[in-house]
matplotlib code that plots the C-alpha trace (Angstrom):
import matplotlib.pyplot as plt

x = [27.8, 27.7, 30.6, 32.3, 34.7, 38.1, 37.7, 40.7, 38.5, 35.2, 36.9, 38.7, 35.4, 33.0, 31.5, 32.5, 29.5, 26.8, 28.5, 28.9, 25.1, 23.8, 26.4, 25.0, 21.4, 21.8, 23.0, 20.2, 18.4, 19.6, 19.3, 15.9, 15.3, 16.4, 14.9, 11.2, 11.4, 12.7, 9.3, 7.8, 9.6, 10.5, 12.4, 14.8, 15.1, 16.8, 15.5, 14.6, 18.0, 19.7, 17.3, 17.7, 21.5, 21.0, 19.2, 21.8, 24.5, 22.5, 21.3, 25.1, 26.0, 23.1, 24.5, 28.2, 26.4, 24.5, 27.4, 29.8, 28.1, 27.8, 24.6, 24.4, 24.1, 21.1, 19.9, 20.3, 18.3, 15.5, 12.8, 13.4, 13.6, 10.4, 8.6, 9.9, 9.1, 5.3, 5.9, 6.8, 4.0, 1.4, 3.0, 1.7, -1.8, -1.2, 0.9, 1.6, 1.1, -1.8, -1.1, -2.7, -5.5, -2.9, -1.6, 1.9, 4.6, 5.6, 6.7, 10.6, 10.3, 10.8, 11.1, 9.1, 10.3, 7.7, 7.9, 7.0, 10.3, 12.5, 9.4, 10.5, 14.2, 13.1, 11.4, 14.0, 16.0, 13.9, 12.4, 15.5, 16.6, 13.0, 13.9, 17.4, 16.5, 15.4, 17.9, 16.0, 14.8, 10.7, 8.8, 5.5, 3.3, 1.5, 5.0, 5.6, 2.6, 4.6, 6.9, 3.6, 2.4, 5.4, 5.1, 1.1, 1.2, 3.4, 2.1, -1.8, -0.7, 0.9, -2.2, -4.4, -2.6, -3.4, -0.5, -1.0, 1.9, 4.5, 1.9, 2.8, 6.8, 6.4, 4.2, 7.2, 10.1, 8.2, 7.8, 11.3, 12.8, 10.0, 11.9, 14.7, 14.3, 13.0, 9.4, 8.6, 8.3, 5.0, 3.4, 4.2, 2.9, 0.0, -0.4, -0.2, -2.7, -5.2, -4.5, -5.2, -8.4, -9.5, -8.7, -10.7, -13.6, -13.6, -13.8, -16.2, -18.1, -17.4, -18.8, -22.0, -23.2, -20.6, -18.6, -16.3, -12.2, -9.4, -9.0, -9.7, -11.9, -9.2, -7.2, -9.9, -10.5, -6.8, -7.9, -10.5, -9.1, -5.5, -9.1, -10.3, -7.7, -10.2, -12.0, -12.2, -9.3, -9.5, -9.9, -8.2, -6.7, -5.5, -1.9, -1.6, -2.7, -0.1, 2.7, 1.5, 1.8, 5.1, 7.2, 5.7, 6.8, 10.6, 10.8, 14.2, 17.1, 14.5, 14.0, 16.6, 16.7, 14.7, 12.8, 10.4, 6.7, 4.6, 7.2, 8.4, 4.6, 3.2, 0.9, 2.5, 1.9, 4.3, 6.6, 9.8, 8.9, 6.2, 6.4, 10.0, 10.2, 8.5, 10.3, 13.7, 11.2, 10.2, 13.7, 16.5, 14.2, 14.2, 18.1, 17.6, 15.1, 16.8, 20.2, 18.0, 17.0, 19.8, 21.6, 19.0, 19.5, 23.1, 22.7, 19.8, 22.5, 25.4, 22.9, 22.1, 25.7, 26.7, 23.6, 25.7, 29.1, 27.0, 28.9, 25.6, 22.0, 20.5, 23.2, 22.4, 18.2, 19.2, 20.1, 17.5, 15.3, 16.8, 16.8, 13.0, 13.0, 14.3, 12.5, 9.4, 9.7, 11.4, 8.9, 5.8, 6.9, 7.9, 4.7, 2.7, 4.2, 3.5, 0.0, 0.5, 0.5, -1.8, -1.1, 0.2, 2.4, 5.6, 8.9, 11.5, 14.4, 17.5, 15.8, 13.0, 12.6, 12.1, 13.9, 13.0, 12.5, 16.3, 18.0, 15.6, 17.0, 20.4, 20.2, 19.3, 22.2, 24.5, 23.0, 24.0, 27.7, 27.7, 27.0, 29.3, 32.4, 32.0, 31.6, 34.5, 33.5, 37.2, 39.3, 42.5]
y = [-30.5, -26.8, -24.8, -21.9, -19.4, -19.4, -16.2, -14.5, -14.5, -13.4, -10.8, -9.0, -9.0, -7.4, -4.8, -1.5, 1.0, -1.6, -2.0, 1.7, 2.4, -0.4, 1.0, 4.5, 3.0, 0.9, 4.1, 5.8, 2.9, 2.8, 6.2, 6.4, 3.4, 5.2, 7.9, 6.7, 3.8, 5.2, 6.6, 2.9, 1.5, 3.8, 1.4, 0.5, 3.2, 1.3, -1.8, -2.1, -0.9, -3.4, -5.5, -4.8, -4.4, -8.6, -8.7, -7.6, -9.7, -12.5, -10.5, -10.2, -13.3, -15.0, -12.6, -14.0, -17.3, -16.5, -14.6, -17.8, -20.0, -19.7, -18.6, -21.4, -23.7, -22.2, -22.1, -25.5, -26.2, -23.7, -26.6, -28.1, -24.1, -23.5, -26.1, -25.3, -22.2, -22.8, -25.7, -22.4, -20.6, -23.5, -23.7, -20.1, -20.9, -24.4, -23.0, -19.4, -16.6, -13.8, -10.4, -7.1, -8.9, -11.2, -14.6, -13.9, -15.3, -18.2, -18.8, -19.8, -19.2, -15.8, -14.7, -14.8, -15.7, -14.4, -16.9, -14.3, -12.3, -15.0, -16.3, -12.9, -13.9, -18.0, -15.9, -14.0, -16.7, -20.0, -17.3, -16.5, -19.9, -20.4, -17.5, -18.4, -21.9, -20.0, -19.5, -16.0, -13.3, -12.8, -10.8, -10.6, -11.4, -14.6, -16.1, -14.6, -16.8, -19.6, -17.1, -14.9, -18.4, -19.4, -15.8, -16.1, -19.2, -17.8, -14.3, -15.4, -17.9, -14.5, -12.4, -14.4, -14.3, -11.8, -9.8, -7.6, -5.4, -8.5, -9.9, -6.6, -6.9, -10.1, -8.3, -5.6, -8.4, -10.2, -6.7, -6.0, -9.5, -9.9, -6.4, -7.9, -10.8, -8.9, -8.0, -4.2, -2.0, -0.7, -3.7, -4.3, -0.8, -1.8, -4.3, -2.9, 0.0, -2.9, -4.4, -1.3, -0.8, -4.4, -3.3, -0.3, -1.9, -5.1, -2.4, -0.3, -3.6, -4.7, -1.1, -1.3, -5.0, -6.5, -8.5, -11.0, -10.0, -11.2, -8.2, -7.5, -4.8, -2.8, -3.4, -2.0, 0.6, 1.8, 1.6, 4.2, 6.4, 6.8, 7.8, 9.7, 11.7, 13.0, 10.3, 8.7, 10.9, 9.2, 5.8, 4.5, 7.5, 8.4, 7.2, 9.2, 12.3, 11.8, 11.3, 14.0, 16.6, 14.9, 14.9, 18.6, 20.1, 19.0, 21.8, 21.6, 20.6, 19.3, 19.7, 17.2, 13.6, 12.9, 16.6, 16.0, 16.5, 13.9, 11.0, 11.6, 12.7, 9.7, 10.7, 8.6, 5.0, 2.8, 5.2, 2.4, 0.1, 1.4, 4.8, 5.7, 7.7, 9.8, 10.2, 10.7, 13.8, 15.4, 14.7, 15.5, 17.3, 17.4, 17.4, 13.8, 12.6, 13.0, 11.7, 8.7, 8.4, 9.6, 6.0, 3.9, 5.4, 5.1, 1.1, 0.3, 2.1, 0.1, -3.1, -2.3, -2.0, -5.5, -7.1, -5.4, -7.4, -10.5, -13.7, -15.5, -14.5, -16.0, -13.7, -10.9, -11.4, -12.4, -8.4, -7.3, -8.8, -7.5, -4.1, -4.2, -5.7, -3.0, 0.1, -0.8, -1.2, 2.1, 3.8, 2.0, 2.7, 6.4, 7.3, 6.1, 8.7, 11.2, 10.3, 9.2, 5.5, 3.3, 2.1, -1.4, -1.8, -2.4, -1.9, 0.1, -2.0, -1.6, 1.6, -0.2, -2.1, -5.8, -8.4, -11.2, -8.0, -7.2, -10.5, -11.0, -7.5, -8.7, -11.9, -9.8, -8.0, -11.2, -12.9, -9.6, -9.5, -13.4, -12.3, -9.8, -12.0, -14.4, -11.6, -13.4, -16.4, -17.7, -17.4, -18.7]
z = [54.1, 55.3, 53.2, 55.4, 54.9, 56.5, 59.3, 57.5, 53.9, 55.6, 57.9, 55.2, 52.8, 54.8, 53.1, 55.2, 53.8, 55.3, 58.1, 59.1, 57.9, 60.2, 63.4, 63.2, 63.1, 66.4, 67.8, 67.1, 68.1, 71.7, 72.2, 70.8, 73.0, 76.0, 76.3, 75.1, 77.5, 80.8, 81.8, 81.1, 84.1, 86.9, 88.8, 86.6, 83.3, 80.9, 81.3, 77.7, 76.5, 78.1, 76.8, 73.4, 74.4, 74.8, 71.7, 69.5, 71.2, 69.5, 66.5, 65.8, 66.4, 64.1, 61.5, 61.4, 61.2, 57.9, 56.5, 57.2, 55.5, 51.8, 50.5, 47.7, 50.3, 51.8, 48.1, 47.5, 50.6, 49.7, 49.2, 52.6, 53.9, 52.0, 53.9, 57.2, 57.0, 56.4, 59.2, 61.5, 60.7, 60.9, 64.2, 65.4, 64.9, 67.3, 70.0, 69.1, 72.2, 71.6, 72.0, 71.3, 69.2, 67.2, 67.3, 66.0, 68.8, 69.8, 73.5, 74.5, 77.8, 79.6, 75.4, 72.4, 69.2, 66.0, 63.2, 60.3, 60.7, 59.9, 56.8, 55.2, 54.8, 54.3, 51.3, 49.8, 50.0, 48.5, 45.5, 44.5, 44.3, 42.2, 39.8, 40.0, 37.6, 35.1, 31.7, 30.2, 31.7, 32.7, 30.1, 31.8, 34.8, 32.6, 33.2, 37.3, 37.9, 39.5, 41.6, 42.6, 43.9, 45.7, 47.4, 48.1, 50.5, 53.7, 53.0, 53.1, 56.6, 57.8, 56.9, 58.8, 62.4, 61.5, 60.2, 57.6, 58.0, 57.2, 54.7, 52.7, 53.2, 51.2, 48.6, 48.8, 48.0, 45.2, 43.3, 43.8, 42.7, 39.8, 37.9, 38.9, 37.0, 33.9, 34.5, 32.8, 36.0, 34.2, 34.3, 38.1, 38.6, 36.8, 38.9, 42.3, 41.2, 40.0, 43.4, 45.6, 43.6, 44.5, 48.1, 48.1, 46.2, 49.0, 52.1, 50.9, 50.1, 53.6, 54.4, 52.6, 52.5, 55.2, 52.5, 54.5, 55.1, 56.3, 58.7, 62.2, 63.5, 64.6, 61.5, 59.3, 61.6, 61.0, 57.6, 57.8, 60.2, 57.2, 55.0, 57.1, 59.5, 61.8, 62.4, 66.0, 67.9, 71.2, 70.0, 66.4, 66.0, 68.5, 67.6, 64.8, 66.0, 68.6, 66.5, 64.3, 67.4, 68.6, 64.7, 64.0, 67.6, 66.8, 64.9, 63.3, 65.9, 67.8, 71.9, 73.3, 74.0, 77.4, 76.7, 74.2, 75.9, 73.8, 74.4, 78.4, 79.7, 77.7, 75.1, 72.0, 72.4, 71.1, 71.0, 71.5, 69.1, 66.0, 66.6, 67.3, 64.3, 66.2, 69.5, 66.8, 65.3, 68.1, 70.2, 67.6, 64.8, 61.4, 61.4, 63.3, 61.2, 57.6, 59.6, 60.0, 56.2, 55.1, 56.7, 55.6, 51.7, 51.7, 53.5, 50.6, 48.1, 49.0, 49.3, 45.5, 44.9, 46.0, 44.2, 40.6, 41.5, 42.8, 41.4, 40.0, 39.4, 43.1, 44.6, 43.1, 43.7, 47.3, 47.8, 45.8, 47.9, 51.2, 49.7, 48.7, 51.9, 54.1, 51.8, 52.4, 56.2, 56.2, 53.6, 55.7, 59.1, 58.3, 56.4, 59.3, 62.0, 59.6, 58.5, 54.7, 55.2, 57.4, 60.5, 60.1, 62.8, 60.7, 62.9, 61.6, 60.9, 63.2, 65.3, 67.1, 69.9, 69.7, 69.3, 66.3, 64.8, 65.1, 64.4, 61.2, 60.2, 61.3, 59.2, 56.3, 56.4, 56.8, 54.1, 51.8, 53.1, 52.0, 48.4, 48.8, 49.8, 47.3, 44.5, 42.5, 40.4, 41.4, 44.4, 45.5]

ax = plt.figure().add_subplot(projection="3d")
ax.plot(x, y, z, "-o")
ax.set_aspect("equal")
plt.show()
């Protein structure tokens, strides 16, 4: 039977730095949203804010849901979560909707709802129910095997839609709960940099002999072009050059919202959902930009803060895991307007346009603002 809280308890424990963090976000959000749609549709400007508008009506309300009901609940159910989250994505490859060269969505009539965005928090909640059993902390990755496994699953089904910006989210959260759990960060950073030289080894095998992977043409193209700035300007890399142009003509206060050349005259592609970074660069400047950053620090810093009072172990990983979660969509999505990391087509959370995208974020959040309310072992 589903535990809740009584609306007076939950109401009066909400954590207020999160909840301010997220608020100036969406705000950015809508008018980022705003401006770099209204050219998209000419008869009607802000269709896609009012659209996302919608979208956050239910992201909202599928937060107070997860924030209701108490987290050890969920981890209690994390076996029957685990499977149907790998029955969801199994379901992509049966029925799922194609678009732009992957099979990711999954039709609900005039919507689409994409199964991986809800796998990352199904994740974050079922390993930290996994970690959770154990009585002593992890000393080393001979003993992560199990919890690398559990991860390795849903992020190889999510890699194969292919996906292989939410493939790397997962990556993201396993490194994050594995310290938490007691792994030395050296050996984690040992282990990514072993991992990144088996990447590089497999494409420049792929390169030279035409060694098989589990990557589209376009996706390893993306690949190349991060290697190799100036190669292919019209074609793969073409959206990075364009964001390059539009985040170093903002200049510092930027040239206005609805003025900025590369976003209104529709050179930067994507520019509301993957590359709105870059319409907040070029619009509101530098000064808009490091507002930007400067919320999603102080969200990931009060996340951090909530995972230290957590009232158990699972609590605690739960926020971890959101805040890996978060970072590394923030630190993927950012790098890739600017040129330092590849294009993966990661969203950035809260600012762009999408839907699942939103409510998973949304969730997240609700699921941290659980731990937080039941912080005290007792209550009265």
């Amino acid at each position: 039977m589903l535990r809740v809280s009584r609306p007076r308890g939950w109401l009066r424990d909400l954590e207020p730095g999160i909840l301010a963090g997220v608020a100036g976000l969406v705000a950015f959000s809508l008018a980022a949203i705003a401006s770099a749609s209204c050219s998209m549709n000419p008869d009607d400007r802000f269709f896609f804010v009012r659209r996302q508008l919608l979208w956050l009506l239910v992201a909202v309300a599928a937060a107070a849901v997860v924030r209701v009901v108490d987290y050890r609940v969920l981890v209690a159910w994390a076996g029957p979560l685990y499977l149907l989250n790998l029955a969801l994505l199994g379901a992509v490859a049966l029925v799922g909707r194609e678009a732009q060269g992957a099979q990711r969505w999954i039709p609900l009539g005039s919507f689409a709802f994409q199964p991986s965005e809800l796998a990352k928090l199904i994740v974050i909640i079922t390993l930290a129910a996994h970690l959770g059993r154990r009585e002593a902390p992890l000393r080393g990755l001979r003993e992560a095997a199990p919890y690398v496994l559990h991860v390795s699953l849903p992020m190889l089904m999510i890699l194969l839609q292919p996906d292989l910006g939410t493939s790397l989210v997962l990556g993201a959260v396993l490194l994050g709960m594995l310290y938490a759990a007691g792994v030395p960060g050296a050996r984690l950073v040992g282990a990514v940099v072993a991992g990144l030289v088996l990447v590089a080894a497999a494409v420049w095998a792929h390169l030279a002999w035409g060694f098989p992977l589990p990557l589209r043409e376009y996706q390893l193209n993306r690949l190349l072009v991060f290697l190799q700035p100036g190669r292919d300007p019209l074609g793969a890399g073409y959206h990075l050059l364009q964001s390059k142009i539009a985040i170093g003509s903002g200049d510092f206060w930027g040239k206005g919202l609805f003025y900025g050349t590369q976003n209104q005259l529709n050179f930067l592609p994507n520019r509301h959902t993957d590359f709105i970074f870059s319409v907040i660069a070029e619009e509101l400047g530098f000064a808009g930009g490091i507002a930007v950053l400067g919320l999603y620090c102080y969200v990931v810093y009060r996340i951090a803060r909530v995972a230290r009072v957590a009232a158990d172990l699972r609590g605690g990983l739960i926020c971890v895991g959101v805040a890996a979660m978060l970072s590394f969509h923030v630190l993927v999505n950012v790098g890739m307007t600017m040129g330092i990391m590849p294009v993966t087509g990661i969203p950035l959370p809260f600012v762009s346009y999408g839907g699942t995208a939103l409510v998973s974020s949304m969730m997240a959040v609700g699921l941290v603002l659980n731990v937080y309310g039941r912080r005290h072992r007792i209550r009265f």
